[in-house]
GUBA-290466 format. One line per field, with one value per residue (C-alpha): residue in one letter; residue number from 0; x, y, z. Coordinates in steps of 0.2 Angstrom, whole numbers, plus 5000, padded with zeros to 4 digits. Layout:
<titis>
lodren	A|...
nuba	NUM|...
px	X|...
py	Y|...
pz	Z|...
</titis>
This chain:
<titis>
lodren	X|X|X|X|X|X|X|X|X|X|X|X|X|X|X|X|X|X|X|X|X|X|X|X|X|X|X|X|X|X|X|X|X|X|X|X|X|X|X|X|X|X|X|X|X|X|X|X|X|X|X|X|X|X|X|X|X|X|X|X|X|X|X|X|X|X|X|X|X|X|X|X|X|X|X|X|X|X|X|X|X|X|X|X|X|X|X|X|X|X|X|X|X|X|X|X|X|X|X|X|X|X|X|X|X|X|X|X|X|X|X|X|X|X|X|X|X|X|X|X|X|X|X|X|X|X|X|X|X|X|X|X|X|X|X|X|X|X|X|X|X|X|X|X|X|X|X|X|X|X|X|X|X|X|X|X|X|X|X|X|X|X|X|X|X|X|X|X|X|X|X|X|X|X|X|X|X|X|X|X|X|X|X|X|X|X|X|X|X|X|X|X|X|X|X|X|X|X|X|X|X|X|X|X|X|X|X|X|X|X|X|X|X|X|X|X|X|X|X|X|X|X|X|X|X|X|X|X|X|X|X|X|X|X|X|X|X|X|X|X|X|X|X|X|X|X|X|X|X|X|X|X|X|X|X|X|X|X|X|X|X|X|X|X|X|X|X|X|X|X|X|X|X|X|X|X|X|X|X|X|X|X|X|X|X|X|X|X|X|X|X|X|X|X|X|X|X|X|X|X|X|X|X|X|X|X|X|X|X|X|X|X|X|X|X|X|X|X|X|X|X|X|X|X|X|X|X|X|X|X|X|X|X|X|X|X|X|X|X|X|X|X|X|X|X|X|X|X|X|X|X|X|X|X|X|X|X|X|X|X|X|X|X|X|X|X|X|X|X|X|X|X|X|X|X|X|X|X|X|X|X|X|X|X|X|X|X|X|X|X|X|X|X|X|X|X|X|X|X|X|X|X|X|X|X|X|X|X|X|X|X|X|X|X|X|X|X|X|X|X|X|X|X|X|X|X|X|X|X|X|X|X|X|X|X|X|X|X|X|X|X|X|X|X|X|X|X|X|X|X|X|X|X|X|X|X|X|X|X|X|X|X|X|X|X|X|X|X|X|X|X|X|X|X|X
nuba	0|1|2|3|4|5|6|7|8|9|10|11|12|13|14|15|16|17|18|19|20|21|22|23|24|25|26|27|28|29|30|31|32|33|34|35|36|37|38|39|40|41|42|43|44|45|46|47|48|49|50|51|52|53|54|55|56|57|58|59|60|61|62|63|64|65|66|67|68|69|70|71|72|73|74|75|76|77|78|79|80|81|82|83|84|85|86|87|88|89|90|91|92|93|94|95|96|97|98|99|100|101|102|103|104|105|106|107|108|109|110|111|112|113|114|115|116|117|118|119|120|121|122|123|124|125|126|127|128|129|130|131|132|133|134|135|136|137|138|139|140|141|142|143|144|145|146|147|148|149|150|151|152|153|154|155|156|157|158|159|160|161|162|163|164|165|166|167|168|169|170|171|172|173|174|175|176|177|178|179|180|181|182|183|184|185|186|187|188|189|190|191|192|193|194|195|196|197|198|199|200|201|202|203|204|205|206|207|208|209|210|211|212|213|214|215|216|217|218|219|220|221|222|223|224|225|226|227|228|229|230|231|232|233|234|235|236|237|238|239|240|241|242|243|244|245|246|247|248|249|250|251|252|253|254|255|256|257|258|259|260|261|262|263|264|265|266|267|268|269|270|271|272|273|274|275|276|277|278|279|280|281|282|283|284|285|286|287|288|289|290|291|292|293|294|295|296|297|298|299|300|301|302|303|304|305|306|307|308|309|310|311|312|313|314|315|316|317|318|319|320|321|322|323|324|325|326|327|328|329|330|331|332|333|334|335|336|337|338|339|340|341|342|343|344|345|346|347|348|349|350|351|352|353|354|355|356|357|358|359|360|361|362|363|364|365|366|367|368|369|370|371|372|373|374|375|376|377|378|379|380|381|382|383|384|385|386|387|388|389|390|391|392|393|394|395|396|397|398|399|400|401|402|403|404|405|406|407|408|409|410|411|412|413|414|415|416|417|418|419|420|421|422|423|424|425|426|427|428|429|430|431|432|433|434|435|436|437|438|439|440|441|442|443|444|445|446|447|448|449|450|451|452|453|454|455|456|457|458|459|460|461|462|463|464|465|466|467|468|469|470|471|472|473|474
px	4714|4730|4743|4762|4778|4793|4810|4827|4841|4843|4853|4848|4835|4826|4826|4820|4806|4802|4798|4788|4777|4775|4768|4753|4749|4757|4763|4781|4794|4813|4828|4846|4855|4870|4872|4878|4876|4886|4899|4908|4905|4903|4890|4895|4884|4867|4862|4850|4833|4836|4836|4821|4815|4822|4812|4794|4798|4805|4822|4830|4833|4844|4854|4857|4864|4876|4881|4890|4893|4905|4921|4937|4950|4969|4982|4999|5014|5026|5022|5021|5003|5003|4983|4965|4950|4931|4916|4909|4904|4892|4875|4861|4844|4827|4809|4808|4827|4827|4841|4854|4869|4874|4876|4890|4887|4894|4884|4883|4876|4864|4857|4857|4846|4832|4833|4829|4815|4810|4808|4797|4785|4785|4796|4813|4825|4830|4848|4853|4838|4843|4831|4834|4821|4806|4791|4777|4760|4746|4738|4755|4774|4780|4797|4807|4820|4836|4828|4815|4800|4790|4781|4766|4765|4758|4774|4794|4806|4826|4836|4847|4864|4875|4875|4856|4848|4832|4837|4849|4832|4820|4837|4836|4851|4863|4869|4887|4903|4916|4933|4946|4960|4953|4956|4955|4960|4946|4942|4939|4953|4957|4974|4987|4992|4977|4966|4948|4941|4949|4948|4967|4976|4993|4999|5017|5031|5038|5017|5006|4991|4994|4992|4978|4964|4956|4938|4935|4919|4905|4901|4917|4936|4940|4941|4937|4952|4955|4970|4969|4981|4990|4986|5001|5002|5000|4985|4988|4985|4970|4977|4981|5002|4998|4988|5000|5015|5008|5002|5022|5027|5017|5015|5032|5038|5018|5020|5002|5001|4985|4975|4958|4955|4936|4936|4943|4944|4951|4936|4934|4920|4905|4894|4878|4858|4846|4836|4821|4816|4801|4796|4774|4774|4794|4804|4822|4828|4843|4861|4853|4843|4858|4877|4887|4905|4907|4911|4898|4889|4873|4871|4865|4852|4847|4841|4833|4822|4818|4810|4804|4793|4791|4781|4768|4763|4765|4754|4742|4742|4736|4740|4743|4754|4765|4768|4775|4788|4800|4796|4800|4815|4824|4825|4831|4844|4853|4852|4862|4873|4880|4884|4892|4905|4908|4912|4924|4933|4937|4946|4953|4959|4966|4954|4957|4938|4931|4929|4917|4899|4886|4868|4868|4872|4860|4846|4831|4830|4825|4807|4797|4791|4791|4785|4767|4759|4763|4752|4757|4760|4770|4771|4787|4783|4776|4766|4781|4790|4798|4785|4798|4793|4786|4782|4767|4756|4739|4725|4734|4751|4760|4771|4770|4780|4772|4783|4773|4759|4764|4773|4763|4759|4745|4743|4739|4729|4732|4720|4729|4715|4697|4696|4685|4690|4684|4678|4684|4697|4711|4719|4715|4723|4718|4731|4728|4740|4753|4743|4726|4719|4713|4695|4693|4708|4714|4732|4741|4758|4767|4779|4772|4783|4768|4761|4777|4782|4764|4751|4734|4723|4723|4739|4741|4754|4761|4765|4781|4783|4781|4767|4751|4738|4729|4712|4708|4721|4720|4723
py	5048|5055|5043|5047|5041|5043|5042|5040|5042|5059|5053|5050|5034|5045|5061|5053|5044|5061|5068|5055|5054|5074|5076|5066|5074|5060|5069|5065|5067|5065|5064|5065|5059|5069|5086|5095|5088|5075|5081|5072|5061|5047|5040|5051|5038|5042|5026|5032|5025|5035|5049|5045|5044|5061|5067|5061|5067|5086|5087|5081|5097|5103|5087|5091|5105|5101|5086|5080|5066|5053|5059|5050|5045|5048|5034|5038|5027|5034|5050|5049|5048|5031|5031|5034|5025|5028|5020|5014|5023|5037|5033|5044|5045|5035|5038|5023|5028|5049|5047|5032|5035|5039|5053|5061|5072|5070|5066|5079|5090|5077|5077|5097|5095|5080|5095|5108|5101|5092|5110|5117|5104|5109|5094|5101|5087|5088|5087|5081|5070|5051|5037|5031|5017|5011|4998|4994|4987|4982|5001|5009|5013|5023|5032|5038|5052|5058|5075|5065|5069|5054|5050|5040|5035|5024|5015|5018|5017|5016|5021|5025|5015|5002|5003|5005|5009|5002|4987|4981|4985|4973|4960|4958|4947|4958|4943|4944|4950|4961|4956|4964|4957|4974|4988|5006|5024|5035|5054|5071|5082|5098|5092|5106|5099|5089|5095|5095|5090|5073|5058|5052|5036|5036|5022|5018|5013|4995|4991|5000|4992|5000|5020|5031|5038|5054|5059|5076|5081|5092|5109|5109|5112|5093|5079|5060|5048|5031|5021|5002|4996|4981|4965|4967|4985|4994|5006|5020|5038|5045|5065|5076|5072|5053|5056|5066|5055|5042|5054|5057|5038|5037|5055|5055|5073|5078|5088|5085|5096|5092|5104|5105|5087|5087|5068|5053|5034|5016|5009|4987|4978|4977|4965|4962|4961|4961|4943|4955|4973|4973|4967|4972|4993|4995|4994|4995|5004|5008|5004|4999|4985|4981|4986|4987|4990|5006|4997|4997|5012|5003|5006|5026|5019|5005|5016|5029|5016|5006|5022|5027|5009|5011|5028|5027|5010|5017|5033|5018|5008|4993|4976|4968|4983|4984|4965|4968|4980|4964|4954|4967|4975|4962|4952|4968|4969|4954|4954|4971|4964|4951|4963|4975|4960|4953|4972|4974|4955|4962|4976|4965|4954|4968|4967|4981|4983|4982|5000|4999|4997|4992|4990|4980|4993|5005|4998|5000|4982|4977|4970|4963|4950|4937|4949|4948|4964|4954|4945|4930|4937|4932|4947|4956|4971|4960|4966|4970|4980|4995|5006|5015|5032|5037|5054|5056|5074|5081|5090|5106|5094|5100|5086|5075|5060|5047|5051|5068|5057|5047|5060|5064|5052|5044|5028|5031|5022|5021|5016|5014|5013|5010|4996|5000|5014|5011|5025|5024|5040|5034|5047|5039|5043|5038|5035|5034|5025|5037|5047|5050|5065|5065|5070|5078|5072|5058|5059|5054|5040|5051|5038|5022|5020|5019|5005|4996|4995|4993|4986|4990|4988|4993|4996|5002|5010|5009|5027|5020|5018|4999|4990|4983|4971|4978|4982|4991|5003|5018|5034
pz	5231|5222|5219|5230|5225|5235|5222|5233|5220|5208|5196|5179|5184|5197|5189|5175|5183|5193|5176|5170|5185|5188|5169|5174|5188|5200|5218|5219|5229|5222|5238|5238|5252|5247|5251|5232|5216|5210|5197|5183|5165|5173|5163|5145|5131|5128|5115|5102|5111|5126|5114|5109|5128|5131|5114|5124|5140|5134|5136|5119|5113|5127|5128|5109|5112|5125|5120|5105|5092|5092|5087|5081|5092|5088|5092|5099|5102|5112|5109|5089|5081|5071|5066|5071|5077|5076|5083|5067|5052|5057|5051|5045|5050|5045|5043|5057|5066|5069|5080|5073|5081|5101|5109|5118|5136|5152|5165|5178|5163|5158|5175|5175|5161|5168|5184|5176|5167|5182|5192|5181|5183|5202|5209|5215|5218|5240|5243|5259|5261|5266|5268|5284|5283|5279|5282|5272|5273|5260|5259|5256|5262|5277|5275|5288|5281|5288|5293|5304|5295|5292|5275|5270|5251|5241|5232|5236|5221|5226|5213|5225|5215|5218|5237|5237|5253|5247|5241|5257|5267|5256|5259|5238|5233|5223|5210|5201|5204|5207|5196|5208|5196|5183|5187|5179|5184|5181|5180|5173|5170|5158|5149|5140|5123|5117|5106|5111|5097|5096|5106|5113|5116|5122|5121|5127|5116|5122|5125|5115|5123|5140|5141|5146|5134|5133|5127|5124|5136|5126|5132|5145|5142|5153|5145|5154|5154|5158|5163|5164|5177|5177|5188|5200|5200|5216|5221|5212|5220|5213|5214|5203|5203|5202|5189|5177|5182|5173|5156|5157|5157|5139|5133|5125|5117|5117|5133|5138|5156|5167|5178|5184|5192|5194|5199|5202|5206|5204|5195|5196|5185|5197|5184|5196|5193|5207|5213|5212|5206|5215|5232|5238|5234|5234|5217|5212|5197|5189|5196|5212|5199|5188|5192|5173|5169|5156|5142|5127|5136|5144|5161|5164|5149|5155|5170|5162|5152|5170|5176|5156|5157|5178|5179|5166|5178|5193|5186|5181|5195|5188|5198|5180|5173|5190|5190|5172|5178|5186|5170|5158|5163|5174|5156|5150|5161|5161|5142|5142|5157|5144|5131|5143|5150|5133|5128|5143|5139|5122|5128|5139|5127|5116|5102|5093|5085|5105|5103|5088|5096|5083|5085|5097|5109|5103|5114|5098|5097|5114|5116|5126|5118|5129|5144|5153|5142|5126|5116|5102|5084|5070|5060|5059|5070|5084|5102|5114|5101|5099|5090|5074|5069|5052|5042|5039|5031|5040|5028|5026|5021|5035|5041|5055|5065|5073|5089|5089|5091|5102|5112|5131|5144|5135|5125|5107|5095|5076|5063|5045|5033|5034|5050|5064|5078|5097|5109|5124|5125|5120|5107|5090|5072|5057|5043|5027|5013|5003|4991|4998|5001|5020|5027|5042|5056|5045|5040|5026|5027|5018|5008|5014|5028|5043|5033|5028|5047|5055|5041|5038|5054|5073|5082|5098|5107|5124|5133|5132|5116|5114|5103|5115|5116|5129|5120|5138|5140|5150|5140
</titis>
């Protein structure tokens, strides 16, 4: 019997994992309980392995064209530029690192994106859909929805944010905090006398540390800004006039004039992590797992790679590969938790380098390691890694990437030299060292990097993307 999954949340966590469950064939439903579409940035940082994500699952080459790189930030005092600030220096690509640096694209538009594709695999997302409740037994969940139809499915996933649905209903403990003494005015907005192909801080001229920035949003004429309020200030309006009155307090001679509000709020650091992120045939994902403040860019990727390391299990179905799920990504979690808050106490704290994220923040370095799937090595590319990519040439010396092999829903086995190569269907290549002229469906390692990262004998790869140990895998 075909497999059903039930998604409540659209946003990038369940669009994402509608994608990666339609591709293999899984029946899922994705639902909304909101009645349009959210707009906004919101979430604007895509780190460089959700890229790679977005590459597997089809819809890199739209966000590249939407979006847009880092791009310097110009510093104004009082009205008068005094300097500039960039993320870091921008760095370029490797045979194991295609996509080094982050990537810039509001929100609304990336879900656009993850919709679209998710449509043409036959899933629309329902708008105006709520979960109105649900119970569950050991053969499967029944979903009650706002529109009173009645559902019967073999695993619920709420990725349904902060004020998850799903998770109040399994009474899972949202652990951590909301700082009320930080606060942050937030929202999209075209402005009149910034360029758009600059970042802006306006700082003011007796405080140069309060002001409000603005980042340029790819593809549209707004731009996202931010306004830290101070601890005793009043609540500010949230309007178009409120907003502008305080531009005019720090904008000096600039004559920056504001239009076009989109969206806005008074934004509080919300640092929480769910006690569990799965409870019998029910999981949590995304913000409705892990709650992040904006600083270091973490959340909207930590989401996507839940539901990138949820669906490909859940397609599976495997008591051993579900139980992982918690294991793997709740550790995840509160790791990129830590460096989310310690981002946010540096601005804080005024630390003029807190806008500079390194690689840290770049999410290739996560492992699992130490989860369930992983077996003990001491080699420096280790089960429960990040798989890297590498160029490699086929008989006719065509190029070829590793991720094109790995790419698809598949686990993927490959053989560099002459070891032994199992039957049992999972797609297998066979690499041969930098110079060799391949026979049949070998490849070449085109200049030594596949076997400078993975070694001579068997690896196999995860349809995630990680190194296994699982000599069984499903294809």
């Amino acid at each position: 019997m075909q497999v059903q999954v039930l998604v409540a949340g659209a946003g990038p966590t369940g669009l994402t994992l509608g994608v990666e469950l339609a591709r293999r064939g899984i029946a899922v439903r994705v639902v909304d309980s909101a009645e349009t579409f959210a707009v906004g940035s919101r979430g604007d940082g895509l780190q460089p392995r959700t890229l790679e994500v977005f590459e597997d699952i089809g819809v890199l080459d739209a966000v590249l064209a939407a979006g847009a790189p880092p791009c310097p930030t110009k510093v104004y005092v009082g009205g008068r530029p005094v300097g500039e600030r960039t993320m870091g220096p921008p760095a370029e690509p490797t045979p194991a690192v295609p996509y080094p640096t982050a990537w810039f694209l509001g929100q609304s538009r990336t879900e656009a994106i993850l919709r679209e594709r998710l449509a043409g695999l036959g899933v629309p997302v329902e708008l105006g859909t709520a979960l109105a409740g649900f119970t569950q037994d050991t053969g499967g969940v029944t979903a009650r929805l706002g529109t009173g139809e009645v559902v019967r499915v073999d695993y619920l996933v709420g990725a349904d944010g902060g004020r998850s649905t799903v998770r109040r209903a399994l009474g899972v403990a949202f652990e951590g905090s909301t700082d009320e003494s930080v606060r942050m005015l937030l929202g999209d907005v075209r402005a009149d006398g910034l360029h758009h192909a600059h970042g802006h801080w306006l700082g003011a001229a007796d405080d140069p540390m309060r002001g409000v920035v603005f980042s340029p949003l790819p593809g549209t004429p707004h731009f996202q800004f931010g306004a830290p309020l101070d601890p005793g200030e009043a609540e500010p309006g949230t309007e178009l006039a409120a907003v502008q009155a305080r531009v005019d307090e720090v904008a000096g001679e600039l004559g920056v004039r504001l239009h076009d509000l989109v969206w806005s709020t008074v934004w509080r650091p919300n640092v929480r992590l769910a006690a569990r992120f799965r409870v019998g045939r029910v999981f949590l994902a995304g913000d409705a797992a892990h709650a992040h403040p904006p600083t270091g860019g973490q959340g909207l990727n930590t989401g996507v790679q839940d539901a990138y390391n949820l669906g490909w299990k859940l397609a599976d179905g495997a008591p051993d590969l579900l139980d992982s799920y918690e294991a793997e990504r709740r550790a995840v979690a509160a790791h990129v938790l830590g460096l989310s808050t310690r981002s946010m106490r540096k601005h804080l704290d005024g630390d003029a380098d807190a806008h500079e994220r390194g690689r840290e923040y770049h999410q290739l370095d996560l492992t699992y390691r130490d989860g369930p799937l992983a077996a003990p090595g001491t080699g420096e590319l280790r089960s429960g890694d990040r798989a890297p990519d590498a160029p490699l040439l086929d008989a006719h010396g065509t190029r070829v990437r590793l991720f094109e092999l790995f790419r698809g829903p598949h686990a993927t086995r490959l053989v560099l030299g002459d070891g032994p190569a199992p039957a049992d269907g999972i797609p297998t290549y066979r690499i041969r060292p930098a110079g060799s002229h391949p026979a049949g469906g070998d490849l070449v390692d085109a200049a030594g990097h596949a076997f400078t990262a993975y070694g001579p004998g068997v690896t196999l790869v995860r349809p995630d993307g990680y190194v296994w140990s699982r000599p069984q895998a499903a294809a």
